[in-house]
C-alpha positions in Angstrom: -4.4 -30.4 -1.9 -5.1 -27.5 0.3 -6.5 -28.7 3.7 -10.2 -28.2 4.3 -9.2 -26.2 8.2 -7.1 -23.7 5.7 -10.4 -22.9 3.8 -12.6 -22.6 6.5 -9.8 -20.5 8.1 -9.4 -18.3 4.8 -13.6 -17.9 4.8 -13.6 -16.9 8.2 -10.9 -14.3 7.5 -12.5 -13.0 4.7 -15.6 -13.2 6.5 -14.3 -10.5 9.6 -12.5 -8.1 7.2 -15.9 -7.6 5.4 -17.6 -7.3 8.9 -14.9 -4.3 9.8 -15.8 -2.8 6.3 -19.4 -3.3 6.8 -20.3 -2.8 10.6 -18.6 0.9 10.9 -20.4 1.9 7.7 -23.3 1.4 9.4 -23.0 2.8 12.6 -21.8 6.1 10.5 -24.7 5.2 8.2 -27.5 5.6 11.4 -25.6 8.2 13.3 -24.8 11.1 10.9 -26.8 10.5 8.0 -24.8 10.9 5.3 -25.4 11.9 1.7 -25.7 8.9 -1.0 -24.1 11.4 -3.0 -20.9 11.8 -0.7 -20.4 7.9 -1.1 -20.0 8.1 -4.6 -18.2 11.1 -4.9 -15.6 9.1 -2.6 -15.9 6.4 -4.4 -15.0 7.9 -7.4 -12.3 10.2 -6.5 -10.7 6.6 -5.3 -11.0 5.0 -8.2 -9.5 8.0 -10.4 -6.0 8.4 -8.1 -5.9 4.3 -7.2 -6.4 3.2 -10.0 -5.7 5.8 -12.6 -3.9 8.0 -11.9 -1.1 6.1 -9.8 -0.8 3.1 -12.6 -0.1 5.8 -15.0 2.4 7.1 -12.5 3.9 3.6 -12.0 4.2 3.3 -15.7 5.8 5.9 -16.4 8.5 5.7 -13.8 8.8 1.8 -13.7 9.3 2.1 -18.0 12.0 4.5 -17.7 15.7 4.3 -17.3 15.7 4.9 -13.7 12.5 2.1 -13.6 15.2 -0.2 -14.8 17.8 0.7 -11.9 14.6 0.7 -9.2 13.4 -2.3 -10.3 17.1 -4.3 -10.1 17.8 -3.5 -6.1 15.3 -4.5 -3.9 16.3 -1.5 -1.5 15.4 1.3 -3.9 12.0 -1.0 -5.4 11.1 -0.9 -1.3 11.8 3.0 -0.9 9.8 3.6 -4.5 7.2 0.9 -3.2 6.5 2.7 0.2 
């Protein structure tokens, strides 16, 4: 059983690293006037290397021979990792 101060805690953490997503969006948002179109261009360009392109990557390195060595010392999975 988790303890109800844990959840509130959790909410409240969840709760301050939307606000520091949020708040500087819209200051930038009412300062500079940005382009819609910029956002999802961003947005985009994100998903394809974050998620794309870089699981590809991490396939094909992990599901090699050398993934094999990488993956069996944690000193070398760190280095790959950072």
């Amino acid at each position: 059983m988790v303890p109800t101060s844990s959840i509130v805690f959790m909410a409240v953490a969840g709760l301050m690293a939307a606000a520091l997503a949020v708040v500087p969006a819209i200051v930038i948002w009412r300062r500079y006037k940005p382009s819609i179109l910029s956002f999802f261009i961003g947005a985009g360009t994100f998903f394809v290397f974050a998620m794309l392109l870089e699981s590809l990557m991490h396939a094909v390195v992990l599901g090699s021979s050398i993934g094999e060595t990488i993956q069996a010392s944690a000193l070398l999975y760190a280095l790959y990792g950072g």
